[in-house]
MDTraj code that builds the backbone (N, CA, C; nanometers):
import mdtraj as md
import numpy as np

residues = "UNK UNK UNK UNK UNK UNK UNK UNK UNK UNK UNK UNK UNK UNK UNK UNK UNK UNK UNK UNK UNK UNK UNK UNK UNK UNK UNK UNK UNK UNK UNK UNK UNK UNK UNK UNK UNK UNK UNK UNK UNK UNK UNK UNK UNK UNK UNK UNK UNK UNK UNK UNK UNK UNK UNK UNK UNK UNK UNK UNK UNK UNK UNK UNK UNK UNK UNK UNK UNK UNK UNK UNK UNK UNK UNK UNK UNK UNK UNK UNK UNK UNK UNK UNK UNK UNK UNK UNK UNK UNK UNK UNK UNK UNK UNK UNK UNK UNK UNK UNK UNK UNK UNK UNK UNK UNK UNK UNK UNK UNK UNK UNK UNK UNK UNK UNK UNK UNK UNK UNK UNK UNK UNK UNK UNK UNK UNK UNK UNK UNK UNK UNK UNK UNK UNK UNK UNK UNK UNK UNK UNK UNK UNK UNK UNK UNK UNK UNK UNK UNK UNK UNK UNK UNK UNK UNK UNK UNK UNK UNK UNK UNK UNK UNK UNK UNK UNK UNK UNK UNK UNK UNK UNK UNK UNK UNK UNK UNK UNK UNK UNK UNK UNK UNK UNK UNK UNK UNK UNK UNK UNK UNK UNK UNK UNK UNK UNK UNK UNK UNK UNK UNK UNK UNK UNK".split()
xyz = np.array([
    [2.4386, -4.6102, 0.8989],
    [2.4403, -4.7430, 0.8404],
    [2.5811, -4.7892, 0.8059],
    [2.6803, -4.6866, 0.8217],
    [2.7957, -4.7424, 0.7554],
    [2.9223, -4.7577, 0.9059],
    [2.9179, -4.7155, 1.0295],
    [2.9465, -4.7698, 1.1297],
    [2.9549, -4.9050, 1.1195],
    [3.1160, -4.9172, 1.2003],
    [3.1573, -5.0702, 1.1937],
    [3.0847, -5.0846, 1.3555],
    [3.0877, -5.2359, 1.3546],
    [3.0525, -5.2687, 1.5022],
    [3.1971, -5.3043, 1.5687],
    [3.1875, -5.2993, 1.7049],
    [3.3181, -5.3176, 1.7321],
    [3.3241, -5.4346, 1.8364],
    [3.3416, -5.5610, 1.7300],
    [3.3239, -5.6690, 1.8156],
    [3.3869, -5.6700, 1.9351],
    [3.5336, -5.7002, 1.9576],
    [3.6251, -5.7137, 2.0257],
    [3.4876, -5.6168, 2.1916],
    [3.4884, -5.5002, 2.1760],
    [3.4328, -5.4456, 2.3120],
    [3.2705, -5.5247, 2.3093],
    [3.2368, -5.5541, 2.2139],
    [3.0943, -5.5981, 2.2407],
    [3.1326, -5.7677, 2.3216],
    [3.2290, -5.8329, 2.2947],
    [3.2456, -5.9325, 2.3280],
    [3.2878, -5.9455, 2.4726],
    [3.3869, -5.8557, 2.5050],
    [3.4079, -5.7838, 2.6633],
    [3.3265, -5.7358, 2.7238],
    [3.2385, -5.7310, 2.7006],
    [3.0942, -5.6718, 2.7607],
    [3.0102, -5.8147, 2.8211],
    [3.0686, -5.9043, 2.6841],
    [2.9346, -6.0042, 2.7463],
    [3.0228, -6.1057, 2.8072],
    [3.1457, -6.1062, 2.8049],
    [3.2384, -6.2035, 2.9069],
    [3.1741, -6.0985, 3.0552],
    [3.1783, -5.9693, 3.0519],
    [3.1923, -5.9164, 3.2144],
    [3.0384, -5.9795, 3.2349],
    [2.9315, -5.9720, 3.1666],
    [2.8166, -6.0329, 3.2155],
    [2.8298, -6.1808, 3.2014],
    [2.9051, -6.2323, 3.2305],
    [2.9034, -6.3865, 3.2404],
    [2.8103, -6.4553, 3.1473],
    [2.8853, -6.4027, 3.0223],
    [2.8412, -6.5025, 2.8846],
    [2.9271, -6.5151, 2.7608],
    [2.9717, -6.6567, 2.7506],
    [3.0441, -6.7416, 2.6407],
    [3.0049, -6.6558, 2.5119],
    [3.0805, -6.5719, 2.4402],
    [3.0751, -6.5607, 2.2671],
    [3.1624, -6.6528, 2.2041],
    [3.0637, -6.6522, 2.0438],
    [3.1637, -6.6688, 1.9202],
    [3.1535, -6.5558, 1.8268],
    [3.2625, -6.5337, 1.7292],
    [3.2351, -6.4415, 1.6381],
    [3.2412, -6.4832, 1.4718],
    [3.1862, -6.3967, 1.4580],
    [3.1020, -6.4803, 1.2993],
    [3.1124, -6.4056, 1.2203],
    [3.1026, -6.3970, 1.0734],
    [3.0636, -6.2830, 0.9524],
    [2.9995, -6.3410, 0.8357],
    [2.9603, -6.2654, 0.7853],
    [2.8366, -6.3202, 0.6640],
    [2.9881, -6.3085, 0.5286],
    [2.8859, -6.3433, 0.4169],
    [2.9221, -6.3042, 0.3078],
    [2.9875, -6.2033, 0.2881],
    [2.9282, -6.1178, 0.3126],
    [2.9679, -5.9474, 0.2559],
    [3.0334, -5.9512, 0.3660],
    [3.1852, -5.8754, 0.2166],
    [3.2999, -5.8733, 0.2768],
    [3.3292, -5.7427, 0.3653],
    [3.2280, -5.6522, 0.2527],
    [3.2838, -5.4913, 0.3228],
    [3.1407, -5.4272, 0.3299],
    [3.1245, -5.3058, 0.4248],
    [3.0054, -5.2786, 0.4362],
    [2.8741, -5.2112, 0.3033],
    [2.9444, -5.1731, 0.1955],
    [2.9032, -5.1246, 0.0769],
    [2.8432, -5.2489, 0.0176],
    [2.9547, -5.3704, 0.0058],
    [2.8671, -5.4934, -0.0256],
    [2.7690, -5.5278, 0.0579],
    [2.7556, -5.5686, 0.1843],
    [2.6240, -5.5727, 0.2517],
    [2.5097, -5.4940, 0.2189],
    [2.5144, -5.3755, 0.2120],
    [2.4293, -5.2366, 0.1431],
    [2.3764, -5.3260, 0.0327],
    [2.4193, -5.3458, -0.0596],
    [2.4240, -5.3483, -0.1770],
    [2.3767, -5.4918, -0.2251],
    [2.3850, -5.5917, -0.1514],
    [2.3482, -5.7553, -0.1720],
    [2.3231, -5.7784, -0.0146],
    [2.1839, -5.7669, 0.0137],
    [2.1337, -5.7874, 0.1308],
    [2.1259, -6.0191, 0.1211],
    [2.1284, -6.0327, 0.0130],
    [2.1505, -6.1984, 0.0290],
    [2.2796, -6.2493, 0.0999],
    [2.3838, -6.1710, 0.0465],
    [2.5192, -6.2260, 0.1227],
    [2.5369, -6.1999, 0.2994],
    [2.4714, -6.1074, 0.3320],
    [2.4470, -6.1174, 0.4285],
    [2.3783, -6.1720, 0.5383],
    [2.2709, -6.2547, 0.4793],
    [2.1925, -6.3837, 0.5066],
    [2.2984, -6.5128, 0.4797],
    [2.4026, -6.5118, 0.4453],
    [2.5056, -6.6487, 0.4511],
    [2.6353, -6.6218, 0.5159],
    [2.6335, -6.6891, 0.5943],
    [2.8153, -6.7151, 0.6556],
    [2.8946, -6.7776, 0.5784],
    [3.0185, -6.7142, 0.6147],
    [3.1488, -6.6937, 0.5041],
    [3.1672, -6.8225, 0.5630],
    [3.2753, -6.9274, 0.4721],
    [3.3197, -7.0490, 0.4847],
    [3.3838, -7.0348, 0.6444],
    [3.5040, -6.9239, 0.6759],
    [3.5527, -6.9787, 0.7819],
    [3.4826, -6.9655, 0.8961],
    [3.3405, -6.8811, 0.9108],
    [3.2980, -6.8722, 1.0174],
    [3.1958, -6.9906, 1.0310],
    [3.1547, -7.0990, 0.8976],
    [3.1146, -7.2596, 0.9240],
    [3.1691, -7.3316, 1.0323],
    [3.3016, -7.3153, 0.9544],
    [3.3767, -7.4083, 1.0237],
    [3.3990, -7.3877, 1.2063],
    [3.3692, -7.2675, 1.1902],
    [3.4134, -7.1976, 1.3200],
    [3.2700, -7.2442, 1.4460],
    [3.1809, -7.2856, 1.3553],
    [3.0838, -7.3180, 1.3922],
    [3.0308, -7.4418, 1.4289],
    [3.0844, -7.4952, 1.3299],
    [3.1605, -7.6645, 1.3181],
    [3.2086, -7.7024, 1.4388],
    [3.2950, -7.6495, 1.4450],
    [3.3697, -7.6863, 1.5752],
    [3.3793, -7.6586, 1.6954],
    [3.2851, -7.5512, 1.7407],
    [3.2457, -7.5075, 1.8508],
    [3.1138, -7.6390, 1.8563],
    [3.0428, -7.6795, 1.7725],
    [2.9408, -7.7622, 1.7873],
    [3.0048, -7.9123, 1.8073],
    [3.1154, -7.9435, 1.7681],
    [3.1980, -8.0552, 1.7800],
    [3.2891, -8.0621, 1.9472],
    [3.2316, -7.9715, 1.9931],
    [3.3114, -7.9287, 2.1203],
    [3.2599, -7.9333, 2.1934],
    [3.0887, -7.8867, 2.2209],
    [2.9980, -7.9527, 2.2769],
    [2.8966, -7.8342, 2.2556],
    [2.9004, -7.7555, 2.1989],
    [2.8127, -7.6445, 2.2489],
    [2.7090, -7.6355, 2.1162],
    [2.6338, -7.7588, 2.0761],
    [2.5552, -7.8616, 2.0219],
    [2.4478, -7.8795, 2.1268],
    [2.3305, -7.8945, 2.0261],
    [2.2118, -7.9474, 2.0853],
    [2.1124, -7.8433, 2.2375],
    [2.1459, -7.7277, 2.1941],
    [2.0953, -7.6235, 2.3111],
    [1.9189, -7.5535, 2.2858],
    [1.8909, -7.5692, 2.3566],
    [1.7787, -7.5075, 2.3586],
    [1.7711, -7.3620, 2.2494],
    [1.8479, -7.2947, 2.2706],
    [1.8415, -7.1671, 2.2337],
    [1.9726, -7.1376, 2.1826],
    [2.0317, -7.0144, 2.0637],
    [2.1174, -6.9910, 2.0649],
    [2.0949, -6.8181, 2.0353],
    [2.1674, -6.7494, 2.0899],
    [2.0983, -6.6089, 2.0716],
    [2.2123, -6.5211, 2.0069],
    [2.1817, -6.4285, 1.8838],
    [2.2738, -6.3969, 1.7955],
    [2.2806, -6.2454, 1.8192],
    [2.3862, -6.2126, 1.7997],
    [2.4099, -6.0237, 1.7853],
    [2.4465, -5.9556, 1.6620],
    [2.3889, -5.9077, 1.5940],
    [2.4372, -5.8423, 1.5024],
    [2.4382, -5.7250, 1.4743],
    [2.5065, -5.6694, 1.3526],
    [2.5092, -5.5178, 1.3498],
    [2.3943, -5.4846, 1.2533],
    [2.3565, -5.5606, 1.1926],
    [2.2404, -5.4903, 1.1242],
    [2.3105, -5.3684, 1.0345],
    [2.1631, -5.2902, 1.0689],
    [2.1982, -5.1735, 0.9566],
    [2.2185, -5.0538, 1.0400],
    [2.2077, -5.0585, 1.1910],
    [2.2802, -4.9345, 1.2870],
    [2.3671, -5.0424, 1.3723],
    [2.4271, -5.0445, 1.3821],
    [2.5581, -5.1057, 1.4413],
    [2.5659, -5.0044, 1.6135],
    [2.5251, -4.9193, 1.5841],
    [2.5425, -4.8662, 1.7699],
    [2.4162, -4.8616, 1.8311],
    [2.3201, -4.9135, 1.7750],
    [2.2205, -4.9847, 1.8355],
    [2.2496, -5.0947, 1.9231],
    [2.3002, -5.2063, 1.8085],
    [2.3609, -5.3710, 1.8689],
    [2.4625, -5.3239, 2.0108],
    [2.5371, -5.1945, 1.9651],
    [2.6524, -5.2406, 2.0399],
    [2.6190, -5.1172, 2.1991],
    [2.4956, -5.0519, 2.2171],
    [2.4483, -4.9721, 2.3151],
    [2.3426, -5.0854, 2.3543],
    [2.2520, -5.1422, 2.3003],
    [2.1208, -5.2036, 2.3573],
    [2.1586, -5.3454, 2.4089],
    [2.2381, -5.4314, 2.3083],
    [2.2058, -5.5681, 2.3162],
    [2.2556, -5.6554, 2.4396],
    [2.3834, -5.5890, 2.5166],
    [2.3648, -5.6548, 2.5808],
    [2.2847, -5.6902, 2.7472],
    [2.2616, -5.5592, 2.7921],
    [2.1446, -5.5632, 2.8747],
    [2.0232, -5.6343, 2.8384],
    [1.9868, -5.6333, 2.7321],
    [1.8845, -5.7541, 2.6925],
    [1.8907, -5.8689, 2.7129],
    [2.0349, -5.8877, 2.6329],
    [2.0951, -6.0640, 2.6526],
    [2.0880, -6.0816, 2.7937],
    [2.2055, -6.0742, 2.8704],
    [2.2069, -6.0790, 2.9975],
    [2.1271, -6.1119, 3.0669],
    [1.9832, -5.9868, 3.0473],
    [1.8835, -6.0200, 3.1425],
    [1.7686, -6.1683, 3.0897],
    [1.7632, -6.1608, 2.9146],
    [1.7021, -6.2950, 2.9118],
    [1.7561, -6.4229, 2.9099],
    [1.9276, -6.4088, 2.8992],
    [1.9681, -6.5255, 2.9921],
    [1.9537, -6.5826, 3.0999],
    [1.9971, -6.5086, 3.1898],
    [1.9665, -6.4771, 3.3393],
    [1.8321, -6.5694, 3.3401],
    [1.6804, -6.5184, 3.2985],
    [1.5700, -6.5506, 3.3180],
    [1.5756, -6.6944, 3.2215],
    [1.6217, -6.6939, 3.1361],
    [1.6126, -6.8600, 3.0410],
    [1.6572, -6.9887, 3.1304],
    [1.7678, -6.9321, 3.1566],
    [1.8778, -7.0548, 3.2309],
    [1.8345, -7.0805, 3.3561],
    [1.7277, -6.9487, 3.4765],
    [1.6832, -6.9823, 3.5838],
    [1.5640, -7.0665, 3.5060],
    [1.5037, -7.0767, 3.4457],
    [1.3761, -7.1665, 3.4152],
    [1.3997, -7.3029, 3.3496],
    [1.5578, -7.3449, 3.3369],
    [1.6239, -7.4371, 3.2709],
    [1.6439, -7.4487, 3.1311],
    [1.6735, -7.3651, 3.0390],
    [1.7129, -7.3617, 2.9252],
    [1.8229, -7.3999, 2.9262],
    [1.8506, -7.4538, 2.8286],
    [2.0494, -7.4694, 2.8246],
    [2.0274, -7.3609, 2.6478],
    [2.1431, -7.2974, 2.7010],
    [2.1861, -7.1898, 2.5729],
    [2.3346, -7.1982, 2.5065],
    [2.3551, -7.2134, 2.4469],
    [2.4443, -7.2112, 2.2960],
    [2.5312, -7.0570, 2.3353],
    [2.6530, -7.0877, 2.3833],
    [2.7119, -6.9570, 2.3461],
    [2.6785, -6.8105, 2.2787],
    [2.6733, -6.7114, 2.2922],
    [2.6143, -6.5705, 2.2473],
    [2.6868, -6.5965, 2.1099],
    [2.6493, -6.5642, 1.9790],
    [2.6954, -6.5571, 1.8690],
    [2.6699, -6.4239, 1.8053],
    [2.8400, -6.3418, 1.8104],
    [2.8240, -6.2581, 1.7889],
    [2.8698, -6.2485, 1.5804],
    [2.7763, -6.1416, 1.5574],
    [2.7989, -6.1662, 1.3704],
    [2.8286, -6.0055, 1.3174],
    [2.9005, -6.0095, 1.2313],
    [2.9697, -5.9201, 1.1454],
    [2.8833, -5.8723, 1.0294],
    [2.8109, -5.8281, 0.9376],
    [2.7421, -5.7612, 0.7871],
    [2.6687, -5.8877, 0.8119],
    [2.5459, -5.8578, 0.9568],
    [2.4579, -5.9703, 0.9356],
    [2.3242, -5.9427, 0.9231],
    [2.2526, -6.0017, 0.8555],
    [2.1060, -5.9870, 0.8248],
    [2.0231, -6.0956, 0.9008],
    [1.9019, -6.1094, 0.9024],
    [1.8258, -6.1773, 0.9833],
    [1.8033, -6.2649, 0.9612],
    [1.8083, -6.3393, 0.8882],
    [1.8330, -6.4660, 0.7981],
    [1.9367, -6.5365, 0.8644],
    [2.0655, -6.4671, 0.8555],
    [2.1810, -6.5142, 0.9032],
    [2.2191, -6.6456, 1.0377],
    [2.0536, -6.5802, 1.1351],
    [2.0555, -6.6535, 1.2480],
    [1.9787, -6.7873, 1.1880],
    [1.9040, -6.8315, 1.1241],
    [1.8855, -6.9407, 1.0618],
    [1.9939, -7.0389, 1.0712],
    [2.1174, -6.9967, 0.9820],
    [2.2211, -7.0850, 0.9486],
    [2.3211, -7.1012, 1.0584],
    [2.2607, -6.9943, 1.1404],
    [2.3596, -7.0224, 1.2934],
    [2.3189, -7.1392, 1.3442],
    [2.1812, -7.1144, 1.3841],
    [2.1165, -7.2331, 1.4623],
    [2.1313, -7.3998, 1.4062],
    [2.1229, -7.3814, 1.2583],
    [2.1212, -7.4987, 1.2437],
    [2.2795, -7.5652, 1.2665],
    [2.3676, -7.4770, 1.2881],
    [2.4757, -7.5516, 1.2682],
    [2.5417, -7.5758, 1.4112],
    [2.4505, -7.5053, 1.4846],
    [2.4785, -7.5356, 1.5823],
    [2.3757, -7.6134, 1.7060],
    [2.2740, -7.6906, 1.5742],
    [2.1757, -7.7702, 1.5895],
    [2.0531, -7.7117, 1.7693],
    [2.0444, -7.6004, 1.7168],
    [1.9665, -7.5161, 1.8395],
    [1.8150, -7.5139, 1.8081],
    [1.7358, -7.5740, 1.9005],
    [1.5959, -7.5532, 1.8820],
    [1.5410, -7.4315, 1.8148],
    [1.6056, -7.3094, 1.8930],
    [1.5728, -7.1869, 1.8632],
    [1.6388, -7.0474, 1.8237],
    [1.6202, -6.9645, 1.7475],
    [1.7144, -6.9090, 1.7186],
    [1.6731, -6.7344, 1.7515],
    [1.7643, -6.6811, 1.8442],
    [1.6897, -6.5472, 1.8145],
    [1.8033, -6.4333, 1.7830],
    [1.7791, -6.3265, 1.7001],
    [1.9330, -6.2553, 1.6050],
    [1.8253, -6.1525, 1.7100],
    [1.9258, -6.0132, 1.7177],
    [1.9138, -5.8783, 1.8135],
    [2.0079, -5.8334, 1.7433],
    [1.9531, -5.7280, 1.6458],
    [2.0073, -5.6237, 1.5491],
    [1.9454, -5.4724, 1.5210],
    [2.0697, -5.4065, 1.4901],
    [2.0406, -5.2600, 1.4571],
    [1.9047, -5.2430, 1.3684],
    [1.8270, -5.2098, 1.3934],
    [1.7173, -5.1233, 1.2646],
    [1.7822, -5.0173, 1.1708],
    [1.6787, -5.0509, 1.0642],
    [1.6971, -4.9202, 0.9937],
    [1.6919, -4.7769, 1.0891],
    [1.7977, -4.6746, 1.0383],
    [1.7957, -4.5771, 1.1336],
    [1.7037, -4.4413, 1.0660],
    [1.6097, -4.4159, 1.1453],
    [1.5315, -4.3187, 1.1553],
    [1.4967, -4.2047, 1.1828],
    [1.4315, -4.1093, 1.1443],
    [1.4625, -3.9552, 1.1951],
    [1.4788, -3.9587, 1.3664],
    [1.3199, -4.0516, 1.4064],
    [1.3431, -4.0240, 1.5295],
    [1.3605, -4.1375, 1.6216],
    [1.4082, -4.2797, 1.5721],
    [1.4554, -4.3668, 1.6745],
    [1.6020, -4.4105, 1.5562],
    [1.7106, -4.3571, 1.5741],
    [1.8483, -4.3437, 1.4819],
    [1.9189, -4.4730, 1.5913],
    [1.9163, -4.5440, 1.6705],
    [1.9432, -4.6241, 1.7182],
    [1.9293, -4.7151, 1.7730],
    [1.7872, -4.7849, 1.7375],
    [1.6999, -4.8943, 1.7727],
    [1.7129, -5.0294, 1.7351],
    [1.7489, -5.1076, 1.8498],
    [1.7145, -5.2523, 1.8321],
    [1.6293, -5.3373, 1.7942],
    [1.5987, -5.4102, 1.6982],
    [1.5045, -5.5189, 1.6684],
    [1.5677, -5.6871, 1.6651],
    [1.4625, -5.7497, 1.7505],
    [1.4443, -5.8883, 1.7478],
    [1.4090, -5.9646, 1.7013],
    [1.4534, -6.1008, 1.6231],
    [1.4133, -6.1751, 1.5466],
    [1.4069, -6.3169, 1.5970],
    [1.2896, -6.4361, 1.6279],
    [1.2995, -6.5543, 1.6867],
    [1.2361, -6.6026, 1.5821],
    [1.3086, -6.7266, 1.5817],
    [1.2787, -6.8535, 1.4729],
    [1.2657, -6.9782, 1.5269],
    [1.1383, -7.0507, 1.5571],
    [1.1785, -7.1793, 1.6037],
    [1.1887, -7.2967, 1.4804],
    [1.3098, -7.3641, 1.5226],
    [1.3476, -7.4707, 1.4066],
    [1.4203, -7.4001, 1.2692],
    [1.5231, -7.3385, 1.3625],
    [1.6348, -7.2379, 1.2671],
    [1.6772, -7.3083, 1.1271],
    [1.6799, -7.2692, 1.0204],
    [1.7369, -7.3500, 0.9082],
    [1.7553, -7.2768, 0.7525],
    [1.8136, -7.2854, 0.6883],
    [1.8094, -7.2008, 0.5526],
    [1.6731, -7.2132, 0.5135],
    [1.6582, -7.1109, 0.4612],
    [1.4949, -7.1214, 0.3377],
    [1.4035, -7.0647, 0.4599],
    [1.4100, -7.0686, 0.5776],
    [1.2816, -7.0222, 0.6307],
    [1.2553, -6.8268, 0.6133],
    [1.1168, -6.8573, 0.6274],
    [1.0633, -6.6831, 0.5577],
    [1.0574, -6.6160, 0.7075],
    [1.0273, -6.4916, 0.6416],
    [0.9581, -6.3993, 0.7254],
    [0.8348, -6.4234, 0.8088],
    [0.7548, -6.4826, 0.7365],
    [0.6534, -6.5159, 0.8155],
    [0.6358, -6.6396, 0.9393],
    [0.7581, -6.7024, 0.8903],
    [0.7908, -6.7660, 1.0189],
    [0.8711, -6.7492, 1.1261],
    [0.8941, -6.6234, 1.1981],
    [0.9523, -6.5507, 1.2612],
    [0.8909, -6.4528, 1.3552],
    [0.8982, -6.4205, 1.4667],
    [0.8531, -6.3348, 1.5765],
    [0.9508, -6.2077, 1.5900],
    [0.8598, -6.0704, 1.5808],
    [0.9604, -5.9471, 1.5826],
    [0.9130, -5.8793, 1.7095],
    [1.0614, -5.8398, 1.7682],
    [1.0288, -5.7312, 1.8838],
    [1.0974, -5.6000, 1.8485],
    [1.0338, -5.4876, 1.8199],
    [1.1101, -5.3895, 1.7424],
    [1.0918, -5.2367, 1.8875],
    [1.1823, -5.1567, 1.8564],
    [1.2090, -5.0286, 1.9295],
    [1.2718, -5.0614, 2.0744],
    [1.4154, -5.1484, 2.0147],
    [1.4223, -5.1959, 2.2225],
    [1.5236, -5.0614, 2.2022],
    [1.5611, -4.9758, 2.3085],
    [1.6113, -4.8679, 2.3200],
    [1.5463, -4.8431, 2.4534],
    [1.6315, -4.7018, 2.5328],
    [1.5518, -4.6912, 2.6409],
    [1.4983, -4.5679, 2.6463],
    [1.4358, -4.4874, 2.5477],
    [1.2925, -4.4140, 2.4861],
    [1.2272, -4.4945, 2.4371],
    [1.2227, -4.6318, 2.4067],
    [1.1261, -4.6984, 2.3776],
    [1.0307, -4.7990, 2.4604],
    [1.0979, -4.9586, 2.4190],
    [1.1346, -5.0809, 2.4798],
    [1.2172, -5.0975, 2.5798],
    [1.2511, -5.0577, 2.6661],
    [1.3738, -5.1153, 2.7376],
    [1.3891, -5.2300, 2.7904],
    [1.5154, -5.2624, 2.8472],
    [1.5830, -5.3610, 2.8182],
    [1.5026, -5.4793, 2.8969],
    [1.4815, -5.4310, 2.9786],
    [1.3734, -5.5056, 3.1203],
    [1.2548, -5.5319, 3.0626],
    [1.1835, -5.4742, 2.9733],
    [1.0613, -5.5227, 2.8795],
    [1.0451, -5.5806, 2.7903],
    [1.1935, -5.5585, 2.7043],
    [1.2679, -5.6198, 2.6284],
    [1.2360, -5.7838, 2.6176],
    [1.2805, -5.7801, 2.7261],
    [1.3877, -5.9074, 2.7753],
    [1.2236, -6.0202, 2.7922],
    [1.1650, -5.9457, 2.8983],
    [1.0386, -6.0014, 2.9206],
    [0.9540, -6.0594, 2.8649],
    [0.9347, -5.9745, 2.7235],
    [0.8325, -6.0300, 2.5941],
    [0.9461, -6.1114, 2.5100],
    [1.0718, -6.1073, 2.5074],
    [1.0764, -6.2278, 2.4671],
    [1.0793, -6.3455, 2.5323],
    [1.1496, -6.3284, 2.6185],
    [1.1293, -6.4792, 2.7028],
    [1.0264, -6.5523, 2.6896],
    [0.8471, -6.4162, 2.6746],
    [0.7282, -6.4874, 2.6803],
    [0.7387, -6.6041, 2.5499],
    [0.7646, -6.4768, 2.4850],
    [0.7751, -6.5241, 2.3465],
    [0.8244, -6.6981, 2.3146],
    [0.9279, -6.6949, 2.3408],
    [1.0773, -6.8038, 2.3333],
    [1.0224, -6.9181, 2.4097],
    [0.8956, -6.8583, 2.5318],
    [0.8886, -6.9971, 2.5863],
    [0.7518, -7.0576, 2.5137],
    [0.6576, -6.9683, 2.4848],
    [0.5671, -7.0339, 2.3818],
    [0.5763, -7.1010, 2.3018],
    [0.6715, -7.0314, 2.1723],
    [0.7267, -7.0914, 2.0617],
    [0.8144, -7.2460, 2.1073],
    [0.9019, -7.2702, 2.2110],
    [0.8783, -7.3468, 2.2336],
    [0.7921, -7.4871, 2.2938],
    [0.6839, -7.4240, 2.3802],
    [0.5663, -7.5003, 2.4214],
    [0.5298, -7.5490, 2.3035],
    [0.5293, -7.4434, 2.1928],
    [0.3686, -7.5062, 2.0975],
    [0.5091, -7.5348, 1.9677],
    [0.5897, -7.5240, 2.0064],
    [0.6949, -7.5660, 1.8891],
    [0.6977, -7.5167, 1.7388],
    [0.6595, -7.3981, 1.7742],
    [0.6534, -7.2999, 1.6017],
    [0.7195, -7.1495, 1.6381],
    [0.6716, -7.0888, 1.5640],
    [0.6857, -6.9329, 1.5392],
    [0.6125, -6.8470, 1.4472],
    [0.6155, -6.7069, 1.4583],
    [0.5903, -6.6803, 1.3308],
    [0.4039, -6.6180, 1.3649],
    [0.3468, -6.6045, 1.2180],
    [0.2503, -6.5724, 1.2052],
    [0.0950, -6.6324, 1.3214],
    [0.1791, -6.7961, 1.3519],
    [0.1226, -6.8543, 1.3818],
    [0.0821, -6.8663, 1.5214],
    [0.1869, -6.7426, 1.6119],
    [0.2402, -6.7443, 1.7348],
    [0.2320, -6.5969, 1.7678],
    [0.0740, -6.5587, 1.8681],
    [0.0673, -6.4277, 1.8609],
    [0.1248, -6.3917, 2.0084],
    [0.1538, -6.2656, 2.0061],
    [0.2321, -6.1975, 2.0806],
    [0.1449, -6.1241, 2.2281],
    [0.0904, -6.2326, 2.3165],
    [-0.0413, -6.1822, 2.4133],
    [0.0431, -6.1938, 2.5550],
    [0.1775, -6.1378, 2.5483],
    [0.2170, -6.1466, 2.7069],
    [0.1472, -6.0452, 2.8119],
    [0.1007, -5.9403, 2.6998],
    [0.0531, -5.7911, 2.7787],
    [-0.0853, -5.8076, 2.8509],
    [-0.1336, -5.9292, 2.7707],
    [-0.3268, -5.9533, 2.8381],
    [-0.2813, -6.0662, 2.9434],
    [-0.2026, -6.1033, 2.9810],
    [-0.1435, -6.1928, 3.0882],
    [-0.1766, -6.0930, 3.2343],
    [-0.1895, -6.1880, 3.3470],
    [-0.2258, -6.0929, 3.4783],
    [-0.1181, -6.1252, 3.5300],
    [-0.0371, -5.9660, 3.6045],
    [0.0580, -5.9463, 3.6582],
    [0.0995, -6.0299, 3.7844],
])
top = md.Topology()
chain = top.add_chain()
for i, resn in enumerate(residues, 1):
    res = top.add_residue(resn, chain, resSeq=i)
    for name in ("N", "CA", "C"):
        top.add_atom(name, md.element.get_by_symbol(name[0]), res)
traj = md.Trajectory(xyz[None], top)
């Protein structure tokens, strides 16, 4: 849990897969504070607003989707899993015509965090891909978080989880798959959450 993420290579990773980042950080300044005030980590620090501000003043405003990386609470989860995920549900978003919002990569971020992304970067949808709690026996597992109609104050229950992406688990190719299902429902029926069940698997191949 106390592994830094190491933006700089996570960001070189997703330029070689042909995808635009920004980089971001919450509240919590240092990783003990994140530990310790899981709220500050649900808010972005002033300069990464602005940073946000102005990437949205630039044009990269008004996107279908904006998809977030964070370190969560295993950080070599985010930075082994996430981007074969991304990649591949880009890849599949943008062939079906999505327009997507630059990869937003985030620093001591919590799941919340992607809320205040989206809205500021006025994105239909918001989905954060972060470390899990680490476990005896999955110590490096990815979990997914989608929100449609990203914004402060929204709960848990309005949110869609894809948990164990790893490749003893979920992998990235299945990953990728159930959310897309996911991402394109929530947008069809324009929600998320409790309200938005997860039936890609009773679908015929």
């Amino acid at each position: 849990m106390h592994q830094a993420l190491d933006v700089g290579a996570l960001r070189a990773d997703l330029e070689q897969a042909g995808l635009a980042s920004l980089q971001v950080r919450s509240r919590a300044a240092h990783r003990a504070t994140y530990l310790q005030r899981p709220d500050l980590g649900r808010r972005l620090e002033a300069e990464s607003c602005d940073r946000l501000a102005a990437a949205a003043a630039a044009g990269a405003t008004g996107s279908d989707a904006v998809i977030v990386v964070g370190d969560g609470l295993a950080a070599r989860a985010a930075q082994r899993h996430a981007v074969p995920v991304v990649s591949r549900l880009a890849a599949a978003l943008r062939g079906a015509g999505w327009r997507l919002a630059p990869v937003v990569v985030a620093e001591q971020a919590r799941v919340a965090l992607a809320d205040e992304v989206g809205a500021l970067l006025d994105a239909a949808l918001a989905l954060i891909l972060l470390g899990e709690r680490p476990g005896l026996t999955a110590p490096h597992s990815l979990g997914a978080y989608l929100t449609w109609g990203p914004r402060r104050g929204r709960t848990d229950a309005e949110r869609n989880c894809v948990s164990n992406i790893r490749p003893e688990g979920l992998d990235s190719g299945r990953a990728a798959e159930r959310l897309g299902y996911l991402m394109t429902e929530a947008r069809r029926r324009r929600l998320s959450g409790v309200a938005l069940k997860e039936q890609s698997g009773m679908l015929p191949a």
